[in-house]
FILOVO-396450 format. One record per residue: x, y, z of N, C-alpha, C, CB in turn. Coordinates in Angstrom, 2 decimals. Glycine has a CB too. Layout:
# residues N
[kelo [X Y Z] [X Y Z] [X Y Z] [X Y Z]]
...
# end
This chain:
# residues 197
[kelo [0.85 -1.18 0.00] [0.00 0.00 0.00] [0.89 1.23 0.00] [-0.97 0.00 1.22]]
[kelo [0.64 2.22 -0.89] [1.71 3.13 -1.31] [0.54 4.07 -0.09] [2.08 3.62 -3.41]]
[kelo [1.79 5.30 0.15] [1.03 6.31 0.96] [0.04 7.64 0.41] [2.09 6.87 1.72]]
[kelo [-0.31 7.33 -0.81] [-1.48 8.08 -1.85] [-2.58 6.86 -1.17] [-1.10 8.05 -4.12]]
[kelo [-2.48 5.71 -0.97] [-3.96 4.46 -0.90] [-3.87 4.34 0.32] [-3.98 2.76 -1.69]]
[kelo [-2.89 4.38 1.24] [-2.89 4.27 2.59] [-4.42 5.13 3.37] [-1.34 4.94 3.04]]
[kelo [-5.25 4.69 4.05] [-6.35 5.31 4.76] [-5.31 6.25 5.71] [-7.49 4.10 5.63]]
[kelo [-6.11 7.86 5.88] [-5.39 8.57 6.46] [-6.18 8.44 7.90] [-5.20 9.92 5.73]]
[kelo [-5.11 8.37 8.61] [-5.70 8.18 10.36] [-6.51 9.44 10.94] [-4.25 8.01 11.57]]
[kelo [-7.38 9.79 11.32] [-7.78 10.91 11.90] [-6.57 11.39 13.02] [-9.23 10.63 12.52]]
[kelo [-6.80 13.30 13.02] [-6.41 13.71 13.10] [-6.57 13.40 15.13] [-6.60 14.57 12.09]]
[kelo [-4.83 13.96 15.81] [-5.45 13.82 17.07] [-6.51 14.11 18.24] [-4.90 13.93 17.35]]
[kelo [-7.03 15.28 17.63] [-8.30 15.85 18.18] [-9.45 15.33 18.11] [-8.53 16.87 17.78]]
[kelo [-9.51 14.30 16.93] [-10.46 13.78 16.62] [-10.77 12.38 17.42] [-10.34 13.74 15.34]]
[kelo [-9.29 12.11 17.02] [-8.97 10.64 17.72] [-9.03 10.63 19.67] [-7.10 10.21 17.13]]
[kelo [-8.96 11.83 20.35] [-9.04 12.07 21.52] [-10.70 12.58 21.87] [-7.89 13.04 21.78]]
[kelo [-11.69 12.91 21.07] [-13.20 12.79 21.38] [-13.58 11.61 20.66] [-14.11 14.07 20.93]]
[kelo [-13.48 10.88 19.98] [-13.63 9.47 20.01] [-13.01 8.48 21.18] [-13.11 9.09 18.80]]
[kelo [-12.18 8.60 21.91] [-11.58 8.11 22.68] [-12.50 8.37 23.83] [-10.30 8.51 22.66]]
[kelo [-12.58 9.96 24.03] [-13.06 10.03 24.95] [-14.83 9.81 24.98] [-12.50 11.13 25.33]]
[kelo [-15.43 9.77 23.87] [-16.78 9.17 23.90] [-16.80 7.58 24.57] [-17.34 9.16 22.32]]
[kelo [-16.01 6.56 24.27] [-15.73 5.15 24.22] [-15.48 5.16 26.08] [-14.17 4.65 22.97]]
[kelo [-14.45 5.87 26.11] [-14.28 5.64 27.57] [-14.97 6.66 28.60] [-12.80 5.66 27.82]]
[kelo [-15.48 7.38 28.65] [-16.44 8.06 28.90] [-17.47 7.87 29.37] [-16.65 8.43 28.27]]
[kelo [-17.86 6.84 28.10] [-19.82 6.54 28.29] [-19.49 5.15 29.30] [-21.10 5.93 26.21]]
[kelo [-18.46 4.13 28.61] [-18.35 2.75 29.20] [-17.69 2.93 30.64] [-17.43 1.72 28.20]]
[kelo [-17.01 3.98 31.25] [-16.32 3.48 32.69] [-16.46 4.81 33.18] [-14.59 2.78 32.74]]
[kelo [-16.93 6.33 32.55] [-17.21 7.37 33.25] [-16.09 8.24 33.30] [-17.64 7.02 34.45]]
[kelo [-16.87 9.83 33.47] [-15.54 10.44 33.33] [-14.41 10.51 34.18] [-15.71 11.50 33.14]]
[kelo [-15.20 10.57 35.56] [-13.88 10.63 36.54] [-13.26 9.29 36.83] [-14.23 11.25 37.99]]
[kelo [-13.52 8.28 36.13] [-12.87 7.23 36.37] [-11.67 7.36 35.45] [-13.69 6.06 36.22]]
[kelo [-11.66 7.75 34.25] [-10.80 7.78 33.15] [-9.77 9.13 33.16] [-11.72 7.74 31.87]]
[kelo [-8.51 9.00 33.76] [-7.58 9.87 33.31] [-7.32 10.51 32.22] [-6.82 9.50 33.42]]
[kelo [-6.63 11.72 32.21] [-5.62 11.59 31.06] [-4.59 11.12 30.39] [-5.34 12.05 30.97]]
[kelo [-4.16 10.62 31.42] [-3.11 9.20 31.05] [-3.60 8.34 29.96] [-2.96 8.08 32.36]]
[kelo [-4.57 7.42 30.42] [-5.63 6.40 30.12] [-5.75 7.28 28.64] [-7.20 6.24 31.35]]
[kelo [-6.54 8.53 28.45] [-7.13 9.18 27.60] [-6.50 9.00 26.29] [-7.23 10.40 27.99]]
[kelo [-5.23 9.54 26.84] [-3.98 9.93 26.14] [-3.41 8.41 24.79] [-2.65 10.22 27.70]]
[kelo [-3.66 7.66 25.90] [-2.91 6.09 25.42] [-3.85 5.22 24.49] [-2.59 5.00 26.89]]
[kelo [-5.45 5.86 25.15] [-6.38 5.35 24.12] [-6.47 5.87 22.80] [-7.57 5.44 24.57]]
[kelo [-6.11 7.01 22.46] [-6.10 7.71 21.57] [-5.36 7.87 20.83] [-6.27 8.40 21.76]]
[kelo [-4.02 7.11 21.16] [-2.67 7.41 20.87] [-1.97 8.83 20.40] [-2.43 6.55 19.96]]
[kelo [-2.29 9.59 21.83] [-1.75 10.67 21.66] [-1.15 10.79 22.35] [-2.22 11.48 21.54]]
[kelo [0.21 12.13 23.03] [1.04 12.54 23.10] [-0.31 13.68 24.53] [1.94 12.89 21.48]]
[kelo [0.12 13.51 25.61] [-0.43 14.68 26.56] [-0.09 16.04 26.18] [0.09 14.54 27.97]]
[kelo [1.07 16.53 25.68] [1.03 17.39 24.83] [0.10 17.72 24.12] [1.71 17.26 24.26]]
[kelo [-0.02 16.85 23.13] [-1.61 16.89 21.58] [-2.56 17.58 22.41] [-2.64 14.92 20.86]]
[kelo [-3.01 16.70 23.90] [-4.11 16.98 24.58] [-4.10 18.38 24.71] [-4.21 16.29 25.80]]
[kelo [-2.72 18.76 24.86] [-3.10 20.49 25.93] [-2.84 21.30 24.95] [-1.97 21.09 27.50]]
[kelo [-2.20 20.43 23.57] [-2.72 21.60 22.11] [-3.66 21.63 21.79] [-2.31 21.54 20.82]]
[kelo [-4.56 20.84 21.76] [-6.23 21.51 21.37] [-7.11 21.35 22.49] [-7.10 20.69 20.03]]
[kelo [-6.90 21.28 23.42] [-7.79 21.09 24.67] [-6.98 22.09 26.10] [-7.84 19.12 25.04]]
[kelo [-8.12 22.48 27.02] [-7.39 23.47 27.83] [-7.26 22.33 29.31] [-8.44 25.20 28.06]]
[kelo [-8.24 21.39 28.60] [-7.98 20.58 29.92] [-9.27 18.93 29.78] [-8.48 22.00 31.61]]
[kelo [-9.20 18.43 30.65] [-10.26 17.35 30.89] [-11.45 17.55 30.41] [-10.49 17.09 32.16]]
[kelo [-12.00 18.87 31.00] [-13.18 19.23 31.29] [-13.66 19.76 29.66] [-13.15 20.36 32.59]]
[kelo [-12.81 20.12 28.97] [-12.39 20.60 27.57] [-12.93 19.70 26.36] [-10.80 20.62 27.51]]
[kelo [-12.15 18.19 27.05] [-12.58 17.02 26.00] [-13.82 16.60 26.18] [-11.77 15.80 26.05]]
[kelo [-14.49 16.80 27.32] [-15.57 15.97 27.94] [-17.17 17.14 26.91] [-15.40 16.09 30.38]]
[kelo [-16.53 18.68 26.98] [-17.36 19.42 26.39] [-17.49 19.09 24.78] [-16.96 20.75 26.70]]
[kelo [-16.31 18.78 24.44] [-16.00 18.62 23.39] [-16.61 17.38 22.55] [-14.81 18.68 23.53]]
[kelo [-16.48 16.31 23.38] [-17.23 15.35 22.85] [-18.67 14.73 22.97] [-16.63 14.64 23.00]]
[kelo [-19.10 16.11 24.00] [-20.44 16.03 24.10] [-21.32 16.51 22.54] [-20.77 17.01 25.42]]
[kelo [-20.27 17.55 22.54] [-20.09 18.26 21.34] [-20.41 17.39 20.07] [-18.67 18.77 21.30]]
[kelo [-19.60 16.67 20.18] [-19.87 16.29 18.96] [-21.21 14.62 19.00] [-18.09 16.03 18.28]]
[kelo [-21.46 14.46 19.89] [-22.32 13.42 19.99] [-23.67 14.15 19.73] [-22.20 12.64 21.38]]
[kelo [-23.65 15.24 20.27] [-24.72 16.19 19.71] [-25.33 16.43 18.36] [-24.33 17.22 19.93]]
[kelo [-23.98 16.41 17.60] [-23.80 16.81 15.93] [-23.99 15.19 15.51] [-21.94 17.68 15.34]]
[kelo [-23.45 14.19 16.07] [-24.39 13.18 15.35] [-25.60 12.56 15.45] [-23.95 12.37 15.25]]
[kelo [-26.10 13.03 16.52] [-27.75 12.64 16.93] [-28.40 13.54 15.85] [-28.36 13.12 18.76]]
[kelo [-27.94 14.86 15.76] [-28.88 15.65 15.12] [-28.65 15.04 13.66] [-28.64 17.31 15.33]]
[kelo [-27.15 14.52 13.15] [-27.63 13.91 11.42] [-28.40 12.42 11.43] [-25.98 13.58 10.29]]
[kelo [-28.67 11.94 12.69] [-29.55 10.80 12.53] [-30.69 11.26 12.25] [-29.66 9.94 13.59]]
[kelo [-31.01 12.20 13.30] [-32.83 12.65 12.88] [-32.82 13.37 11.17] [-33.59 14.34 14.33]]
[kelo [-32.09 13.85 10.87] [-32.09 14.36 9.42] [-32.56 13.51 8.20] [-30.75 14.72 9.12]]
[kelo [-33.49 13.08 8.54] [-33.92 12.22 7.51] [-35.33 12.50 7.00] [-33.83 10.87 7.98]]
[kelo [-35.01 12.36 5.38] [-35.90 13.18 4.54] [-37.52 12.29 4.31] [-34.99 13.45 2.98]]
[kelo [-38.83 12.77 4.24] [-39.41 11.91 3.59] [-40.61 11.21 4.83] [-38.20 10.93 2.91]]
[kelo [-39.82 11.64 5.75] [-40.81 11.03 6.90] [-42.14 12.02 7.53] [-39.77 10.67 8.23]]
[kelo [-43.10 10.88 7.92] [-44.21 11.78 7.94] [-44.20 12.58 9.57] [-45.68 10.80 7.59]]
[kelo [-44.65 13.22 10.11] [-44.38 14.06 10.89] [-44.58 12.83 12.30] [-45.37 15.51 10.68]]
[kelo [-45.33 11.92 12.68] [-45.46 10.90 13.26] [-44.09 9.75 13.32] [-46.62 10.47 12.67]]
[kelo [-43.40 9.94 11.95] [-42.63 9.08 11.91] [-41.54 9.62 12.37] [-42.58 8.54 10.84]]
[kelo [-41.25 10.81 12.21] [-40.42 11.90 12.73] [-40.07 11.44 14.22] [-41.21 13.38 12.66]]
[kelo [-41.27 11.66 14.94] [-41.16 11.49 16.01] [-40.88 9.86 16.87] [-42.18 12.16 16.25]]
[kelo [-41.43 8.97 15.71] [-41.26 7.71 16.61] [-39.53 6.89 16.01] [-42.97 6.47 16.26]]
[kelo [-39.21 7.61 15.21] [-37.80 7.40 14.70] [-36.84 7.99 15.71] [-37.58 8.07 13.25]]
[kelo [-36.71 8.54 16.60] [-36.27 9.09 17.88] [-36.36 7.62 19.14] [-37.48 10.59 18.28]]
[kelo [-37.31 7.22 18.99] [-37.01 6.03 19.77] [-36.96 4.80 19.29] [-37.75 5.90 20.66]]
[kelo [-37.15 4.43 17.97] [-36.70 3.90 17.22] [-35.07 3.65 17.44] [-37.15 4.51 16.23]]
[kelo [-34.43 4.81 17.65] [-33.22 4.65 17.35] [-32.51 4.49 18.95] [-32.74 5.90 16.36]]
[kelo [-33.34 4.97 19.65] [-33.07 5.12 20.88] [-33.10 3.45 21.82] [-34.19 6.29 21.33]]
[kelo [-34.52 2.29 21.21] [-34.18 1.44 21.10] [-33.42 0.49 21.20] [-34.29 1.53 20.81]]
[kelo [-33.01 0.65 19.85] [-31.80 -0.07 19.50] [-30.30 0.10 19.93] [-31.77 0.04 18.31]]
[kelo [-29.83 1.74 20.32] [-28.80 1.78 21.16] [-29.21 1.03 22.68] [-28.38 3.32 21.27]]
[kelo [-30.57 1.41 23.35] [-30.61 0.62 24.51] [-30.63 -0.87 24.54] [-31.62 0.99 25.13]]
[kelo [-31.02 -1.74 23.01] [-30.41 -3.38 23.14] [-28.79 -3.63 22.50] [-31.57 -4.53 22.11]]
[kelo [-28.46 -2.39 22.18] [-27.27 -2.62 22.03] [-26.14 -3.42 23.09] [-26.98 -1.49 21.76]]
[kelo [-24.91 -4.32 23.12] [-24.34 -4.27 24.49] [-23.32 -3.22 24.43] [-23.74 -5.64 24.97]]
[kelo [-23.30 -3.77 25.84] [-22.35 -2.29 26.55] [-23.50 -0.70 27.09] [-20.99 -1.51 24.78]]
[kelo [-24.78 -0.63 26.52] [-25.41 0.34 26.68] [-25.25 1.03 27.79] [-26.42 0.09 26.50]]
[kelo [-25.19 2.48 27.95] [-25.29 3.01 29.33] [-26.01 4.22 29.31] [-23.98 3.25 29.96]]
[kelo [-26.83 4.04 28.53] [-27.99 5.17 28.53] [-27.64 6.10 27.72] [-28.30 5.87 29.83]]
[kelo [-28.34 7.53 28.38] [-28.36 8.98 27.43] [-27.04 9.59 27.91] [-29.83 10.20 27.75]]
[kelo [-25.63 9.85 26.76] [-24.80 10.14 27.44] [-24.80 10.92 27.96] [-24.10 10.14 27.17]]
[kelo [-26.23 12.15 27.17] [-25.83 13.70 27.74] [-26.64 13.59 29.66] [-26.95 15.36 26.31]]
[kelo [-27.37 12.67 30.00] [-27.73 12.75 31.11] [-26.54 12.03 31.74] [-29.07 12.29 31.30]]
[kelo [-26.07 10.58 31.64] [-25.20 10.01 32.02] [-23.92 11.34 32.62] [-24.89 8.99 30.80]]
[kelo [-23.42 12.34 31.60] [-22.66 12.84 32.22] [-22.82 14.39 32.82] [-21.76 12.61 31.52]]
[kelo [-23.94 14.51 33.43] [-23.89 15.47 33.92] [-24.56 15.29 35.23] [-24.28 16.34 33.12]]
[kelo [-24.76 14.10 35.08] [-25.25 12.87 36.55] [-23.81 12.91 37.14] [-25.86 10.75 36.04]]
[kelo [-22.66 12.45 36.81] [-21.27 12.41 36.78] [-20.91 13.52 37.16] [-20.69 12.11 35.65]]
[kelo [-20.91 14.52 36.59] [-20.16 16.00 36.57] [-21.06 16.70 37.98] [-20.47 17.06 34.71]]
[kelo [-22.54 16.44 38.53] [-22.92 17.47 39.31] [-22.94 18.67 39.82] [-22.88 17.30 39.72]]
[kelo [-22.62 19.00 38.64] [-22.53 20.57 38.32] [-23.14 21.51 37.25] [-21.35 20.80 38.10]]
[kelo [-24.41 21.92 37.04] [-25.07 22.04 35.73] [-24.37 23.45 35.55] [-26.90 21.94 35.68]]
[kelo [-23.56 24.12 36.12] [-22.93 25.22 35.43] [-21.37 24.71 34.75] [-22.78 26.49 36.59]]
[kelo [-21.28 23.85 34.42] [-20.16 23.01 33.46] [-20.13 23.02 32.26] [-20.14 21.77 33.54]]
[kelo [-19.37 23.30 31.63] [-19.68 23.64 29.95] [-20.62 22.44 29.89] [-18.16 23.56 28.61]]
[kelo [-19.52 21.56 29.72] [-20.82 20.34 29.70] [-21.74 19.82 29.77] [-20.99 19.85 29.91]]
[kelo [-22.38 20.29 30.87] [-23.72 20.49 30.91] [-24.34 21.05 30.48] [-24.10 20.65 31.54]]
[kelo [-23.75 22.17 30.20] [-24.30 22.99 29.49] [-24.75 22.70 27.84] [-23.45 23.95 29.66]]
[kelo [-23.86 22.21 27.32] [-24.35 21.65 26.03] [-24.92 20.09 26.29] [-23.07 21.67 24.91]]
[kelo [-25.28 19.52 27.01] [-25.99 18.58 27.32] [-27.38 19.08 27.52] [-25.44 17.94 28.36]]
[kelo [-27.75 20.22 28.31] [-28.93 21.13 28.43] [-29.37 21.33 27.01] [-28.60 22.55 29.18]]
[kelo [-28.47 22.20 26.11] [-28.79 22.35 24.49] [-29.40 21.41 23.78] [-27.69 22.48 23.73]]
[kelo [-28.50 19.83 24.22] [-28.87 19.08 23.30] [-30.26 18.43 23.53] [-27.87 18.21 23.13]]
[kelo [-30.52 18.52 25.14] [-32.12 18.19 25.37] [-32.98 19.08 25.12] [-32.50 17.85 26.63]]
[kelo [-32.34 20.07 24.58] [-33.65 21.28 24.34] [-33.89 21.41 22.41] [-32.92 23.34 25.18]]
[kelo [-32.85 20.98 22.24] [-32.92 20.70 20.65] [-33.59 19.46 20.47] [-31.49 20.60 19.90]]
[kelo [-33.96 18.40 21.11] [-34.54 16.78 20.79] [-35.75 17.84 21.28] [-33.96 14.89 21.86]]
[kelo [-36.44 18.40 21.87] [-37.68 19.38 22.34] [-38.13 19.95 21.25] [-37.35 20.54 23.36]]
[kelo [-36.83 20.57 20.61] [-37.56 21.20 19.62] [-37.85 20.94 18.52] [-37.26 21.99 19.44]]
[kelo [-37.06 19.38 18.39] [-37.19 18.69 17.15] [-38.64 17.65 16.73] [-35.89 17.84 17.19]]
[kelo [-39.19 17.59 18.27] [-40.56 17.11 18.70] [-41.32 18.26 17.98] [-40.83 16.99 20.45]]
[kelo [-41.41 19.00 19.07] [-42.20 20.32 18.38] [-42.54 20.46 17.22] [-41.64 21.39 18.43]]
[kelo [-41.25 20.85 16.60] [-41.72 20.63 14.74] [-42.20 20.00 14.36] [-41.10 20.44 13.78]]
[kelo [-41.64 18.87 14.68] [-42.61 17.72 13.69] [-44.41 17.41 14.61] [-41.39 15.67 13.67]]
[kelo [-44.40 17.95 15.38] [-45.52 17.71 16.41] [-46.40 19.15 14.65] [-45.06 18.47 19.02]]
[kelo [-45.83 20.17 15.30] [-46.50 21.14 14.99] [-47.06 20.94 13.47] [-45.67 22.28 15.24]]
[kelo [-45.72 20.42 12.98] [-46.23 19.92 10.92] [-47.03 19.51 11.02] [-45.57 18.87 9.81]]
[kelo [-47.66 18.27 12.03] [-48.51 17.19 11.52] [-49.97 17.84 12.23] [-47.94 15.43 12.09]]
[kelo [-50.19 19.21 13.04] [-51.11 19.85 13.46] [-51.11 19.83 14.70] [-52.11 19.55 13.01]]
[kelo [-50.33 19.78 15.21] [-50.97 19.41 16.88] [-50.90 20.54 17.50] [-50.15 18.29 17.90]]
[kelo [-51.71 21.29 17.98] [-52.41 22.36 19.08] [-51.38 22.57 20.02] [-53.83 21.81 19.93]]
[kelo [-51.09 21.83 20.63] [-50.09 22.01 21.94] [-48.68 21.17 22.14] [-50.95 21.60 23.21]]
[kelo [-48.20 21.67 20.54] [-46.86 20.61 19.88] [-45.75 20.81 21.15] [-46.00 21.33 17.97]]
[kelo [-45.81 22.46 21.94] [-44.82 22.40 22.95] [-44.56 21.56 24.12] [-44.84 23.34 23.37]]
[kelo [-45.86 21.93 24.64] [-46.30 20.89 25.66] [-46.26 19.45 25.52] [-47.52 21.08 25.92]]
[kelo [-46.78 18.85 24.31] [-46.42 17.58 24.26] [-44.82 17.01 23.54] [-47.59 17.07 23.56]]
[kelo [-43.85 17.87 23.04] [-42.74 18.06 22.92] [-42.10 17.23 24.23] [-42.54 19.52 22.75]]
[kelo [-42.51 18.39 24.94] [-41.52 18.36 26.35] [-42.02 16.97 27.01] [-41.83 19.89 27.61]]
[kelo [-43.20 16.00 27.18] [-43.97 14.97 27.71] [-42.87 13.98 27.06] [-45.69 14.87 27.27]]
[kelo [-42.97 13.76 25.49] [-41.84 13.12 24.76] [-40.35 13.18 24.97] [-41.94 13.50 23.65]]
[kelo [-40.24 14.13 25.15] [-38.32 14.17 26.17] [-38.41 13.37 27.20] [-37.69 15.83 27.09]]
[kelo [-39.60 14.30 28.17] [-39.61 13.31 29.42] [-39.68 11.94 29.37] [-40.60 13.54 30.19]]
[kelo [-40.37 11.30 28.20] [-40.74 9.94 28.43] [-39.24 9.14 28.04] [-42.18 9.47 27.41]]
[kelo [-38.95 9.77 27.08] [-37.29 9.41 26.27] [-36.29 9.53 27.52] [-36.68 10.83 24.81]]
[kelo [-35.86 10.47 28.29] [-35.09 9.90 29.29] [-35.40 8.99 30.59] [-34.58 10.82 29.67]]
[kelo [-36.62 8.76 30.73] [-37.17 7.89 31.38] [-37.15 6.41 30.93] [-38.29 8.33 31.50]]
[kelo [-37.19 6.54 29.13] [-36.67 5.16 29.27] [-34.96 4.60 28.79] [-37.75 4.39 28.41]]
[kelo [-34.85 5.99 28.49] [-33.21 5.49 28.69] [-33.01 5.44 30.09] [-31.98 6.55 28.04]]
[kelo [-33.12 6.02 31.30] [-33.48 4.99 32.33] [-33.80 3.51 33.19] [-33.89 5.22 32.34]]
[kelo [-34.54 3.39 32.31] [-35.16 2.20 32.10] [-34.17 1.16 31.47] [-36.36 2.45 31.26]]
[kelo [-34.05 1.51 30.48] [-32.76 0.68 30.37] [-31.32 0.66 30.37] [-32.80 0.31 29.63]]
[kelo [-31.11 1.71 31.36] [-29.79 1.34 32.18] [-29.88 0.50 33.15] [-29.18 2.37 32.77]]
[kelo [-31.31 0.35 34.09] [-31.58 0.22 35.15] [-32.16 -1.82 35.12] [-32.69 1.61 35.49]]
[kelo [-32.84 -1.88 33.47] [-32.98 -3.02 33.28] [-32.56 -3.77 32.55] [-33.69 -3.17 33.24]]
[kelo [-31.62 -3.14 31.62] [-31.00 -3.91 30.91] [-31.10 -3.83 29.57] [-31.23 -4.93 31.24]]
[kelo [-32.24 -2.86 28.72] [-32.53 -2.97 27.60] [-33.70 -2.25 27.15] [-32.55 -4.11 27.40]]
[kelo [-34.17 -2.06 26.38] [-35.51 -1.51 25.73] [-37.06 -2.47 26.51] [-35.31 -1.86 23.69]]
[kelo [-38.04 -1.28 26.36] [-39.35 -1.80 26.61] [-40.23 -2.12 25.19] [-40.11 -0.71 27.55]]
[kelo [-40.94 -2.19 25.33] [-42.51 -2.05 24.14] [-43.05 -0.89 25.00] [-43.99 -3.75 24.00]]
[kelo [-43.48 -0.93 26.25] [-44.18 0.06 26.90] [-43.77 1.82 26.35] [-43.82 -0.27 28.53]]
[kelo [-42.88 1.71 26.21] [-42.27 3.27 25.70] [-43.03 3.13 24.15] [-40.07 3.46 25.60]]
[kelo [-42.79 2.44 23.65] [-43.26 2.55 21.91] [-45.24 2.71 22.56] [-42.65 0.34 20.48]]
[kelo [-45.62 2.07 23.17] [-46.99 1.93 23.80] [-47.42 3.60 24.31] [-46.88 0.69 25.26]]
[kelo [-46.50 3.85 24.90] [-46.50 5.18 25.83] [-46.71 6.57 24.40] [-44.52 5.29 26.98]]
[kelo [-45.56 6.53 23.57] [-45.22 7.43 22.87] [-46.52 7.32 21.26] [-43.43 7.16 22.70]]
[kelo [-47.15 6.14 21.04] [-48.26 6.29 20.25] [-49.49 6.75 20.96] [-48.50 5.10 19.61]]
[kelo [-49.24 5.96 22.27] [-50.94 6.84 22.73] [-51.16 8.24 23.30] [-51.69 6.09 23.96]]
[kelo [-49.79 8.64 23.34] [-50.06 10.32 23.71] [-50.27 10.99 21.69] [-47.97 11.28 24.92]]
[kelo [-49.37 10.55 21.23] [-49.76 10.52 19.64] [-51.21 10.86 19.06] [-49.51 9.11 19.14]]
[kelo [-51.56 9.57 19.58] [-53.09 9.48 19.59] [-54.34 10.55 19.96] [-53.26 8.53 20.40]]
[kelo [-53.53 10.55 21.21] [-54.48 11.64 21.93] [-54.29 12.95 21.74] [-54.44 11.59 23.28]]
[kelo [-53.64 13.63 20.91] [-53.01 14.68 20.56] [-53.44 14.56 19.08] [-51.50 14.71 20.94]]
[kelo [-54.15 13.84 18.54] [-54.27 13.83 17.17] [-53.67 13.50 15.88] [-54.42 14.57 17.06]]
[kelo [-52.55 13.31 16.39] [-51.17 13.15 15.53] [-51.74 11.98 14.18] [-49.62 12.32 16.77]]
[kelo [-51.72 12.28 13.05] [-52.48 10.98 12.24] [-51.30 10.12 11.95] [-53.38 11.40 10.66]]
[kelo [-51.74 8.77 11.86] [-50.85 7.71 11.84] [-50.17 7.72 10.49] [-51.55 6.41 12.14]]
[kelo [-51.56 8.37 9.20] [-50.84 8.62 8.04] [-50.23 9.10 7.69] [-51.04 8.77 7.47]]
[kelo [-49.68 9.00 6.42] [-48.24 9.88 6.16] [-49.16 11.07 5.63] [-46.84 9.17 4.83]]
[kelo [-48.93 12.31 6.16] [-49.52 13.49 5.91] [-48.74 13.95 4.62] [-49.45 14.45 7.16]]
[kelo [-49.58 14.49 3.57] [-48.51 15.08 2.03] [-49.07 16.77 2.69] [-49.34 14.41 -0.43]]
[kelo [-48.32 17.53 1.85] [-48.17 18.78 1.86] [-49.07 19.21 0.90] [-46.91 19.16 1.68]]
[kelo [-49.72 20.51 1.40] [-51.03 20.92 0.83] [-50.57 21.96 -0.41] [-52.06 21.69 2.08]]
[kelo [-50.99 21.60 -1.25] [-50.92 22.88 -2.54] [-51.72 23.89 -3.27] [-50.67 22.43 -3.51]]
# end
């Protein structure tokens, strides 16, 4: 393999919030050094304190970016405003029968951190207020009267059962049960709604 075909390794910044997502979610933050961090990542503690000001830095950082990939999961075109919404636990699901699961990271670590004035938390706050508002919309497309209010019921129920399955081991039906009959009762039509012309 000449070094034009050789796969180029991500860069160390990259390779140190991947690192730190992996060890992070699976053994927690204050369990995991920078040492540890450093070696998982195969970086240089140096690298660390060139693009990071510190621990607390990477932990924002890769909240950061877990953020930016939840939001290109929901980005999906074509779905009806119902589906919108049950594709959120759909996916949520399947990370909770995943193994190794340990829930919602952005709650997981700010359960950890106990400090909601932490960057971190702070964009953990964002990112539950963006899954809110991503309800909303699609609540609101498909007509629903009180898309905010039942927005926020749907968060609640979503970290309740990522809860749920930290606590038991895996996904329910009851949540898929839970999240159609407020649906229901809110009007939400099961059909795929087309756009009016």
């Amino acid at each position: 393999m000449t070094a034009a075909t050789r796969p180029r390794k991500p860069g160390a910044r990259d390779r140190l919030i991947a690192a730190a997502e992996r060890l992070f979610y699976e053994e927690g933050i204050r369990a995991v050094g920078v040492d540890r961090l450093c070696a998982e990542a195969e970086v240089s503690k140096r690298s660390l304190y060139q693009h990071f000001a510190g621990k607390d830095d990477v932990v924002t950082a890769m909240l950061q970016a877990k953020a930016a990939e939840l939001g290109q999961q929901l980005a999906v075109d074509g779905l009806s405003p119902r589906e919108r919404v049950l594709i959120v636990f759909e996916l949520a699901d399947q990370a909770a029968d995943a193994p190794g699961s340990c829930g919602c990271p952005f709650v997981g670590a700010v359960t950890e951190l106990k400090d909601r004035n932490h960057p971190a938390a702070q964009v953990a706050r964002e990112a539950k207020n963006a899954l809110t508002a991503y309800f909303a919309a699609a609540l609101r497309d498909g007509g629903v009267r009180d898309a905010d209010q039942l927005a926020l019921q749907l968060t609640l129920l979503f970290d309740g059962a990522s809860a749920y399955a930290v606590v038991r081991g895996g996904s329910t039906p009851a949540t898929r049960q839970a999240v159609e009959t407020l649906l229901d009762a809110h009007g939400l039509p099961a059909a795929r709604v087309r756009a009016r012309r």
